[in-house]
DOBA-645659 format. One record per residue (C-alpha): residue in one letter; chain; x, y, z; residue number from 1. Coordinates in Angstrom, 2 decimals, padded with zeros to 5 digits. Example, Ala and Ser with C-alpha at 12.3 -4.5 7.8 and 13.67 -1.06 7.14 Angstrom:
2
(site A A (012.30 -004.50 007.80) 1) (site S A (013.67 -001.06 007.14) 2) 
% end
This chain:
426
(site X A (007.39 019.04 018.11) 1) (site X A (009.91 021.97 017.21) 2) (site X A (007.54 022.65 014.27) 3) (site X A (004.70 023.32 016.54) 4) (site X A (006.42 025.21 019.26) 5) (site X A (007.47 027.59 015.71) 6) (site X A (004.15 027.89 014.64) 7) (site X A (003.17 029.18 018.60) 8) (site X A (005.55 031.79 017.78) 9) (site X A (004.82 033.17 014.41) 10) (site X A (001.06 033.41 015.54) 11) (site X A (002.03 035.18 018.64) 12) (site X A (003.76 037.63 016.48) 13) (site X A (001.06 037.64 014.65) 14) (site X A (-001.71 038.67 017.36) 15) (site X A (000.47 041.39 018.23) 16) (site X A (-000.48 043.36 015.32) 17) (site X A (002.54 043.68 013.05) 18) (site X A (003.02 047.26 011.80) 19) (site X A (002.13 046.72 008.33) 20) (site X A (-001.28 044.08 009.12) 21) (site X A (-000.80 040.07 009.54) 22) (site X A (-001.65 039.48 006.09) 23) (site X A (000.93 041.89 004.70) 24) (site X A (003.35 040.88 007.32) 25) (site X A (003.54 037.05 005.72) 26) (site X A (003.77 038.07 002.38) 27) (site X A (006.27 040.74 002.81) 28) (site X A (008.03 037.55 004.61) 29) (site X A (007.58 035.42 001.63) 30) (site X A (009.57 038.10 -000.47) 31) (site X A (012.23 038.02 001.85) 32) (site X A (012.60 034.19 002.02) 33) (site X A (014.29 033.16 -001.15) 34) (site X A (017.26 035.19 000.03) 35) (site X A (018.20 032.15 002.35) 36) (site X A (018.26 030.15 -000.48) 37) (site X A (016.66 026.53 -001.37) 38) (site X A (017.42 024.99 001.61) 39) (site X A (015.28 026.90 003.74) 40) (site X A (012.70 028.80 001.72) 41) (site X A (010.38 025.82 001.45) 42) (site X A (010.56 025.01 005.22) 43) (site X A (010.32 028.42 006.67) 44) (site X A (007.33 029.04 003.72) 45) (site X A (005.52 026.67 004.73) 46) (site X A (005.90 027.51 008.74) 47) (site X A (004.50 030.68 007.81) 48) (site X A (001.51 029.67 005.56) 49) (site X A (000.46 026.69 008.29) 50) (site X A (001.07 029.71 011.32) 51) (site X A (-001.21 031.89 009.07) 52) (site X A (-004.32 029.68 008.20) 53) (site X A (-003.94 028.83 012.08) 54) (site X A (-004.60 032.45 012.65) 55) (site X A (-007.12 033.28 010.34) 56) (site X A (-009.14 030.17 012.10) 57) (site X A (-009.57 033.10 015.03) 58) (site X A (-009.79 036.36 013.31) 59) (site X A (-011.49 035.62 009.83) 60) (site X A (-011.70 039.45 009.26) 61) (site X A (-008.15 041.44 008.82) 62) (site X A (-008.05 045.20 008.25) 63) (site X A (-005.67 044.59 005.39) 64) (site X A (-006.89 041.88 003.87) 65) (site X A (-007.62 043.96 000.23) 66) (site X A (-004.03 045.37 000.60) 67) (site X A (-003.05 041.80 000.76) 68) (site X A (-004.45 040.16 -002.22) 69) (site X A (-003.05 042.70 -004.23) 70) (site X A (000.34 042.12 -002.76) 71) (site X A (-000.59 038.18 -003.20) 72) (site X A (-001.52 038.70 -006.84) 73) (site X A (001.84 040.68 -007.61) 74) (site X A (003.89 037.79 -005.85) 75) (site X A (001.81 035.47 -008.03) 76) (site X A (003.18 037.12 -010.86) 77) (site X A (006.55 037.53 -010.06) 78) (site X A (006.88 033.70 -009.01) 79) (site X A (005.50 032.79 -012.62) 80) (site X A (008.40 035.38 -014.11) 81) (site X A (010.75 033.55 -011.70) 82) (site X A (011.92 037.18 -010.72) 83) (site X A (010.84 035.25 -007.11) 84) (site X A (011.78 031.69 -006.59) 85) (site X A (008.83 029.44 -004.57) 86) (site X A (008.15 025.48 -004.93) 87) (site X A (005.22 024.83 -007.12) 88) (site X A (003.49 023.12 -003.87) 89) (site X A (004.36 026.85 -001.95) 90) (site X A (002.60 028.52 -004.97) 91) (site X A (-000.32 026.97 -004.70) 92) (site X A (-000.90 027.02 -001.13) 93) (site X A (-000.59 031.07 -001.58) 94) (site X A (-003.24 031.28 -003.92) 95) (site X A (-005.48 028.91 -001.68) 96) (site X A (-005.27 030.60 001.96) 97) (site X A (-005.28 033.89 000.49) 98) (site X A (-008.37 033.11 -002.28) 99) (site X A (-006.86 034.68 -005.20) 100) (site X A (-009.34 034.54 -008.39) 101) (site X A (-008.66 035.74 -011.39) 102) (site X A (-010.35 039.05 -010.95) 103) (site X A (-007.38 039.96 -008.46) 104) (site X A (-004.71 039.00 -010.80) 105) (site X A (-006.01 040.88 -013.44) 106) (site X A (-006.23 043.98 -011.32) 107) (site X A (-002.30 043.44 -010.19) 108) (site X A (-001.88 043.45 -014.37) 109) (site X A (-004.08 046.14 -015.43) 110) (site X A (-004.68 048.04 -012.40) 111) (site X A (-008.32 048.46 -010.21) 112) (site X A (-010.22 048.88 -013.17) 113) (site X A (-011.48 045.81 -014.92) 114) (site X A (-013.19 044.71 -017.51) 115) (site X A (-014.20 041.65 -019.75) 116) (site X A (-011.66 042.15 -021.89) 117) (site X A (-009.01 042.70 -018.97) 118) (site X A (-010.15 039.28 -017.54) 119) (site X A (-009.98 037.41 -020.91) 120) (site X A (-006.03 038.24 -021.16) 121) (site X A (-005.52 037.67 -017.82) 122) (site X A (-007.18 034.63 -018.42) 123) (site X A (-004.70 033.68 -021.27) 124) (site X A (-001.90 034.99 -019.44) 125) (site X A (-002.44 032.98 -017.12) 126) (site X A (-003.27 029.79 -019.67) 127) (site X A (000.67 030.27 -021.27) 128) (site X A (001.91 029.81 -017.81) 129) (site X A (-000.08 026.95 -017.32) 130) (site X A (000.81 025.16 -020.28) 131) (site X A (004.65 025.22 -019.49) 132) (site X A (003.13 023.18 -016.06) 133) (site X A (001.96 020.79 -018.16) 134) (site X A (004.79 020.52 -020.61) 135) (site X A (006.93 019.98 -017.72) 136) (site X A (004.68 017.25 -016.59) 137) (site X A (003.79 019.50 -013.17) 138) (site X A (000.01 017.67 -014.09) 139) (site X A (-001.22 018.46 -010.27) 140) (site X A (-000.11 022.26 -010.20) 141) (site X A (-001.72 022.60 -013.66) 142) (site X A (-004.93 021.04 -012.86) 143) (site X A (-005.16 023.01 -009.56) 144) (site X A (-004.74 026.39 -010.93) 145) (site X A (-007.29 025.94 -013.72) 146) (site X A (-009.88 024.78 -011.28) 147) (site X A (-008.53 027.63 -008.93) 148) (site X A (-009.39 030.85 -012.22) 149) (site X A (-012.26 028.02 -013.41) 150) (site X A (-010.40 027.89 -016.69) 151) (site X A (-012.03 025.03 -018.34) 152) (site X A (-009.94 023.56 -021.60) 153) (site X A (-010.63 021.24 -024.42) 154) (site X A (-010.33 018.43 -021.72) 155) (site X A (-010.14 014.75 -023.10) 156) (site X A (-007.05 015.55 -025.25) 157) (site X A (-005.91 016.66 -021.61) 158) (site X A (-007.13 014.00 -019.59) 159) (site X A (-005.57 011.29 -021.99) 160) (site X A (-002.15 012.82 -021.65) 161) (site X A (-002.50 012.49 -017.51) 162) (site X A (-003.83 009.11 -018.35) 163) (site X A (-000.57 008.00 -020.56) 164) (site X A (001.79 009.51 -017.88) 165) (site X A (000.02 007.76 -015.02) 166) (site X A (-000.42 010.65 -013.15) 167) (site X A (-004.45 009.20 -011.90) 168) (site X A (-004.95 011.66 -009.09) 169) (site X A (-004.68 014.81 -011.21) 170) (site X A (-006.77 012.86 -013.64) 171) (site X A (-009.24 012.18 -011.22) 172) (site X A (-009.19 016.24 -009.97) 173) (site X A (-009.48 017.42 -013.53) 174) (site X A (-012.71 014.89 -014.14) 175) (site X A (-014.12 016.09 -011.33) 176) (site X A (-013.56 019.61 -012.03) 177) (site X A (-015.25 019.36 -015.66) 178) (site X A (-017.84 017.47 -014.57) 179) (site X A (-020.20 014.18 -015.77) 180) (site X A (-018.92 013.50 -019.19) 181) (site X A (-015.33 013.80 -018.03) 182) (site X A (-015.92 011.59 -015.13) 183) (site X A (-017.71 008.96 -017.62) 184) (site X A (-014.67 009.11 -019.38) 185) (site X A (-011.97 008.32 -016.55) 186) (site X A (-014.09 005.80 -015.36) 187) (site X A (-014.10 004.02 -018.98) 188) (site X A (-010.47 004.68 -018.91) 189) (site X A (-009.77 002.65 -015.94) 190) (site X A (-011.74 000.02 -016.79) 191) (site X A (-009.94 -000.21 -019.80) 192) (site X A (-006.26 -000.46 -018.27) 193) (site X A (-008.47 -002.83 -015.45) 194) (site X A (-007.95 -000.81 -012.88) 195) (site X A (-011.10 -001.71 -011.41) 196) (site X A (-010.67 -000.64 -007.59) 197) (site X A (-010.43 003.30 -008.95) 198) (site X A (-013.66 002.90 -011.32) 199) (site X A (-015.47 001.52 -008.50) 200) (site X A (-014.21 003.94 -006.29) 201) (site X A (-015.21 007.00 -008.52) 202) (site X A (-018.59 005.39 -010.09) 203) (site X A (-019.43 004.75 -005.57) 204) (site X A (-018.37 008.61 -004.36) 205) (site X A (-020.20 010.39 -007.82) 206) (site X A (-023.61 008.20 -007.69) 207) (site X A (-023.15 006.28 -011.28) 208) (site X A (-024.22 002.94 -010.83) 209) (site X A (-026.49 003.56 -013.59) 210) (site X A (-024.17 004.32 -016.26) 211) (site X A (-022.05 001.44 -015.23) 212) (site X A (-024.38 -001.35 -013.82) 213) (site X A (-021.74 -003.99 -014.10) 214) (site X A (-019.10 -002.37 -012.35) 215) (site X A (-019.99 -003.73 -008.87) 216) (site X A (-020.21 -006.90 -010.00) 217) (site X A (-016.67 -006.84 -011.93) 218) (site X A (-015.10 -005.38 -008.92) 219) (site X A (-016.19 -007.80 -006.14) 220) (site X A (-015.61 -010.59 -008.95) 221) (site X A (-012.20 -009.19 -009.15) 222) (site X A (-011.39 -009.18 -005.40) 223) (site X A (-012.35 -012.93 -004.65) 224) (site X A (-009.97 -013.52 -007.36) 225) (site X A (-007.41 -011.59 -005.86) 226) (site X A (-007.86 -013.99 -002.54) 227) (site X A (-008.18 -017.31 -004.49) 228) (site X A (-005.05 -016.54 -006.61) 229) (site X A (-003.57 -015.84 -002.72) 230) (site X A (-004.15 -019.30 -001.94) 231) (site X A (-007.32 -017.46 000.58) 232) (site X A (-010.37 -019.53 -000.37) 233) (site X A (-011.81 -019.20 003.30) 234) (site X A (-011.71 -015.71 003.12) 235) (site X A (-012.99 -015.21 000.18) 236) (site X A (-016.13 -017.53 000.67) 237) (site X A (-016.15 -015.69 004.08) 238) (site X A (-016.50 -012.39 001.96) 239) (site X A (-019.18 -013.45 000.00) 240) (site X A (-021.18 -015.90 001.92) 241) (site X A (-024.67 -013.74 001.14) 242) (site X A (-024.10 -013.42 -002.53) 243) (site X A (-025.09 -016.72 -004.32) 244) (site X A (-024.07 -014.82 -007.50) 245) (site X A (-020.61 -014.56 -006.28) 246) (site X A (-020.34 -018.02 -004.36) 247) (site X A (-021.50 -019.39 -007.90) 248) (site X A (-018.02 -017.16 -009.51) 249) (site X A (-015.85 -018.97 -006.86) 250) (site X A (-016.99 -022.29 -007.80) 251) (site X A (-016.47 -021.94 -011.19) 252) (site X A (-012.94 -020.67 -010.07) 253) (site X A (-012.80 -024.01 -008.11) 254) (site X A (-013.22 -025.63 -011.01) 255) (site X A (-010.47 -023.82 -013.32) 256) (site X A (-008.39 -025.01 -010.76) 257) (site X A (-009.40 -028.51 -010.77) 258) (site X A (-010.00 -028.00 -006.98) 259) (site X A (-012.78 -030.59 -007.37) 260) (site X A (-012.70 -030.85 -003.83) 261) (site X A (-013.83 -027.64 -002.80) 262) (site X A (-016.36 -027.53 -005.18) 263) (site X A (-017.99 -030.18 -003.85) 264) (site X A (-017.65 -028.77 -000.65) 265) (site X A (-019.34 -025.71 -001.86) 266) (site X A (-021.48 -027.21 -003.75) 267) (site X A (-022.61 -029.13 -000.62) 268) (site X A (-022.39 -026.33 001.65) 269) (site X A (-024.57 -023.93 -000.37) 270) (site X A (-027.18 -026.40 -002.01) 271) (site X A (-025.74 -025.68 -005.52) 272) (site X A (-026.88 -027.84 -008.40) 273) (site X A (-025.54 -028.26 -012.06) 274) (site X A (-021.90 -027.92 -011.18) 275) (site X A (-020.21 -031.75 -010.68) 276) (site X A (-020.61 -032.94 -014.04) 277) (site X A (-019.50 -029.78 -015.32) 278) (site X A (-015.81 -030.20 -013.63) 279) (site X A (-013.05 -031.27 -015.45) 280) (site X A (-012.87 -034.86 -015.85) 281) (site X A (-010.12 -037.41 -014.63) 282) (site X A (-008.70 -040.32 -016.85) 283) (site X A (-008.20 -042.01 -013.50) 284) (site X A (-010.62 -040.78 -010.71) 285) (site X A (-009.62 -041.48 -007.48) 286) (site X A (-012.30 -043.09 -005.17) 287) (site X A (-012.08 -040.50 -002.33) 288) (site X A (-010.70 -037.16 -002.22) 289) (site X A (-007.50 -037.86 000.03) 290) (site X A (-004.34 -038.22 -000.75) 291) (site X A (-002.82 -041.89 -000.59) 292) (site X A (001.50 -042.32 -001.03) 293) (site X A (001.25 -045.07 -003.20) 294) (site X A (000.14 -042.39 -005.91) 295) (site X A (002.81 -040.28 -005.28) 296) (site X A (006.48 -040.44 -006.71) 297) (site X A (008.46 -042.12 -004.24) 298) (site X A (011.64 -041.12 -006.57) 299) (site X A (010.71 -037.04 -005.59) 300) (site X A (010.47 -037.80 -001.74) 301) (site X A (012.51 -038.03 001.09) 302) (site X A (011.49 -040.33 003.73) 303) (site X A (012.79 -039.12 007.08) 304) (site X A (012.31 -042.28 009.42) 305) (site X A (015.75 -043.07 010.39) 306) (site X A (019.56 -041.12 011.07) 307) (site X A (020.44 -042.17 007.22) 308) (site X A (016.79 -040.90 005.92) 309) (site X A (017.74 -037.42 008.06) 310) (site X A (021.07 -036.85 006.36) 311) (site X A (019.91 -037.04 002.76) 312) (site X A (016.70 -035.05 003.83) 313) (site X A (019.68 -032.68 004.95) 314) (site X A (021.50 -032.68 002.50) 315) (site X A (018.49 -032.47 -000.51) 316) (site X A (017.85 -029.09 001.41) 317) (site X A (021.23 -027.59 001.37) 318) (site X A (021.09 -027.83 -002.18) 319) (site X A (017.38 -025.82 -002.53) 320) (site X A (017.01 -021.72 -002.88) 321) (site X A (013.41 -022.02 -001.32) 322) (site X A (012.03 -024.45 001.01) 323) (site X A (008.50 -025.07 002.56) 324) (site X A (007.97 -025.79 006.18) 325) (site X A (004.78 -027.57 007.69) 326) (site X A (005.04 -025.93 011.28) 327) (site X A (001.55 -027.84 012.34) 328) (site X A (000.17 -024.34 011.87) 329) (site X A (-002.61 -022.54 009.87) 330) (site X A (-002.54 -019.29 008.36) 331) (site X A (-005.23 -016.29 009.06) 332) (site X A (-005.41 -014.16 005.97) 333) (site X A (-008.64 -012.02 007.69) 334) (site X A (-007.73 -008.64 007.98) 335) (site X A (-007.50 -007.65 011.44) 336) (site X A (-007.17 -011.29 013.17) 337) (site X A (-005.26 -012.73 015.34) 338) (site X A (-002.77 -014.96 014.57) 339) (site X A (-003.77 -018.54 014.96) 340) (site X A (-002.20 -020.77 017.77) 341) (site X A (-000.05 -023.89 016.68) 342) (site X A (-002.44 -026.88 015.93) 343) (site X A (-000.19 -029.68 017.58) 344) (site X A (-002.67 -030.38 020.14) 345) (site X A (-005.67 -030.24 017.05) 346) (site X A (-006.85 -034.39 016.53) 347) (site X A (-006.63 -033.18 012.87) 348) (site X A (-002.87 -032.20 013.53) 349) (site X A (-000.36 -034.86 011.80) 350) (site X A (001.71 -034.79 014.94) 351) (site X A (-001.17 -034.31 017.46) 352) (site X A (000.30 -037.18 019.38) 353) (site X A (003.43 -035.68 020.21) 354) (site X A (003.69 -033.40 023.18) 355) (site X A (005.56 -029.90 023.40) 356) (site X A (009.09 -031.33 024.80) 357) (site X A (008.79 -034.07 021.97) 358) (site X A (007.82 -031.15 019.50) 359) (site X A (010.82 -028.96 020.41) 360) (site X A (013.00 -032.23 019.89) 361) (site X A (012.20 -032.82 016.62) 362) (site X A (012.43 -029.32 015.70) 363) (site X A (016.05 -029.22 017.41) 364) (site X A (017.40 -032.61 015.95) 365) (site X A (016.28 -031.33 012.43) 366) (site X A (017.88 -027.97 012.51) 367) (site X A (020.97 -029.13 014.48) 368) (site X A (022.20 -031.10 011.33) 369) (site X A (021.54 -028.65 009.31) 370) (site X A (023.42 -026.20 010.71) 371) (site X A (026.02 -028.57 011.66) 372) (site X A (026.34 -028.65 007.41) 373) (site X A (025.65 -024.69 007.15) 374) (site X A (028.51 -023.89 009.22) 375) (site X A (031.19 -025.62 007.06) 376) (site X A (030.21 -023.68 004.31) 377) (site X A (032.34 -020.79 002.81) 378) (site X A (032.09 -017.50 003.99) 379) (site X A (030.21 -014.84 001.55) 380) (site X A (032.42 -012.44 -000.30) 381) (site X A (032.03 -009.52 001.56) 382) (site X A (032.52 -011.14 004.88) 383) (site X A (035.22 -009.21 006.34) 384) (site X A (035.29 -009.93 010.13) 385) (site X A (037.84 -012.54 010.46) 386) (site X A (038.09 -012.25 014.11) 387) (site X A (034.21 -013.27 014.18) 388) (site X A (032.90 -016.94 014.20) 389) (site X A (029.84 -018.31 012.58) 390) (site X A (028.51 -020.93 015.03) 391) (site X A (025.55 -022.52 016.18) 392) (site X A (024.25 -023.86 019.50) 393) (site X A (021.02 -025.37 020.94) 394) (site X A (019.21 -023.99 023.87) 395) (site X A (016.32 -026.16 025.09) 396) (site X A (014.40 -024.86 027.99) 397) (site X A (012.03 -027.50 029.72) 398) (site X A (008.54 -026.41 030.17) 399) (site X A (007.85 -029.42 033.11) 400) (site X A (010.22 -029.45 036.39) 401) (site X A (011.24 -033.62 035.38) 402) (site X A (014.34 -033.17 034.30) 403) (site X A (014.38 -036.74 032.89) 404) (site X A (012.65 -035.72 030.12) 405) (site X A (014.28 -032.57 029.28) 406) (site X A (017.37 -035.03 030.08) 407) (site X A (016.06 -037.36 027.53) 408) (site X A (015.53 -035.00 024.83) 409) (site X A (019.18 -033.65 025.13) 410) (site X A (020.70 -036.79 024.35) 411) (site X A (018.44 -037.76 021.32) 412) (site X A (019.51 -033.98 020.25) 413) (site X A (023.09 -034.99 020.91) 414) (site X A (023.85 -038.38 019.70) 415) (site X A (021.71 -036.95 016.40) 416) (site X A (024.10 -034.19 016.29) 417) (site X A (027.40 -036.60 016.76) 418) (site X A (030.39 -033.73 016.72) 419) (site X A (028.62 -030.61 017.84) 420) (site X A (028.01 -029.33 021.43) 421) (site X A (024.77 -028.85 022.75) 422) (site X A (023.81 -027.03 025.73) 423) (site X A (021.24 -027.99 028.40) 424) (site X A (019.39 -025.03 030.63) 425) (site X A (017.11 -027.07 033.30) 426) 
% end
């Protein structure tokens, strides 16, 4: 907001005609700014550049605007001699509202009167200066003033460095600037490193699906991997559901897997033939596709049916760095959705029986004795507060006025909780 009501001002002081012209007015500014030193000269630059182009958006014409590139061109100059001290991003924002070519620079060398030969060592004055951009790895600056004085170089050697330094956007500036071949090039490039998102991207805005006719195949392959590597098989057969090509790619992915049952289920779904005997075969194939506990290890699980079964449950989990909660709930990966409501009233729910006061007992019984444990633990290292207390307490709010249930689920809470208090708010 106080960067706007600035800018009101400087093009106010602007429309009232400065002395020397609004164009010479800015630059003769610019000049003066590096006397406040590094702190301000960027901030105040750029107020004055963004307060400009503002006011040439209403008066396009200025009386001094030939004074002023000359006056633009010698700034140029001195800011490459570092007799002046601008930002890189403040130099090239000078050259772009003002539209300095190389014809004006080489007039603020060599005077009004050019030639070929003036503009050729203008031209590789200007290269030298370049260069030390790109030595110092200033890729963006670099590639922006050679497309500014079209100064076109050897370009792959070029483009390879950007490439090995990461730097993709002024890669992707300097292709476009040289043209075709160059972009054919990047585009190679990426697919080489597999960044297949930017090929796409570039091969989609440029028009050359027929120089890489695979690409938007490799790329959508590529993102319903992305989503089945997420655990998002929905989505991605939600994605794709037009494309038998691709809904062919995610049941072959099914079957890397092993997820034999969801390729049957697309194989089902879709009509698809030729996959089932193709899956990876069992030594012991189970007769239906559900899960029964008397195949599981009954050594690795913790049955929680009783006050003994809930302290060891409590106590296995004390002594794990990640745990897994089934909240009854199921995830929405689609971009844009709304989260999905709890499924505990769903028949497919494995608590669908319960209702919500039984729900929030469970919950509450279960995390009471765990904190009960949690708070006995020592403090971490850089706990200083000793006049704070780590504590825990259990607020269940009833969501039906009979308080003999919300009664009820109290004392389950409390006698499971044995030593610690627990609060009831009717």
């Amino acid at each position: 907001m106080k960067f706007k009501v600035l800018q009101e001002y400087v093009e106010l002081s602007l429309y009232n005609k400065p002395q020397s012209g609004p164009s010479s007015f800015i630059i003769q500014c610019l000049y003066i700014l590096p006397l406040l030193g590094p702190v301000y000269t960027e901030g105040f630059s750029h107020l004055l550049l963004s307060s400009f182009r503002r006011f040439r958006k209403t008066e396009p014409i200025l009386a001094d605007d030939s004074k002023s590139k000359r006056l633009v061109a010698q700034l140029f100059l001195d800011v490459l001699a570092t007799n002046i001290v601008h930002e890189e991003r403040i130099l090239v924002k000078i050259l772009e509202i003002f539209d300095i070519g190389l014809e004006d620079i080489a007039e603020a060398l060599y005077g009004s009167k050019v030639n070929d030969a003036g503009l050729a060592t203008a031209m590789a004055f200007v290269e030298q200066y370049i260069f030390s951009f790109t030595e110092s790895h200033s890729y963006m600056t670099a590639v922006t003033l050679l497309e500014r004085f079209s100064i076109r170089l050897s370009g792959q050697s070029f483009l390879l460095k950007m490439m090995e330094d990461k730097q993709f956007k002024a890669a992707e500036k300097w292709a476009k600037f040289m043209g075709k071949p160059m972009l054919c090039l990047l585009i190679q490039k990426y697919l080489d490193m597999k960044m297949l998102k930017q090929a796409y991207n570039l091969v989609k805005q440029h028009k050359l699906k027929k120089e890489f006719p695979h690409l938007n195949r490799l790329y959508k392959e590529s993102l319903v991997k992305k989503l089945v590597e997420e655990g998002c098989w929905d989505v991605a057969e939600l994605s794709i559901q037009k494309d038998t090509q691709l809904i062919e790619y995610l049941v072959y992915l099914a079957m890397e897997a092993c997820y034999t049952e969801k390729v049957d289920e697309l194989c089902d779904r879709y009509s698809l033939q030729g996959f089932v005997n193709d899956a990876v075969p069992q030594v012991n194939p189970i007769q239906d596709h559900y899960l029964h506990h008397t195949e599981l290890s009954l050594e690795a699980i913790v049955w929680v049916d009783e006050i003994d079964g809930l302290w060891s449950a409590t106590s296995h989990i004390e002594g794990c760095k990640v745990i897994g909660l089934d909240c009854e709930w199921k995830a929405n990966y689609g971009k844009g959705s709304r989260p999905n409501k709890k499924l505990s009233k769903d028949s497919r729910g494995g608590l669908s029986a319960l209702t919500q006061i039984e729900y929030a007992a469970l919950d509450a019984a279960v995390l009471v004795h765990i904190f009960y444990h949690v708070r006995f633990q020592p403090h971490p290292i850089d706990f200083k507060d000793e006049r704070a207390k780590i504590g825990w307490k259990s607020h269940i709010y009833a969501c039906t006025p009979r308080k003999s249930i919300s009664f009820r689920v109290c004392q389950i809470i409390y006698a499971l909780a044995g030593t610690m208090t627990c609060e009831h708010l009717a």
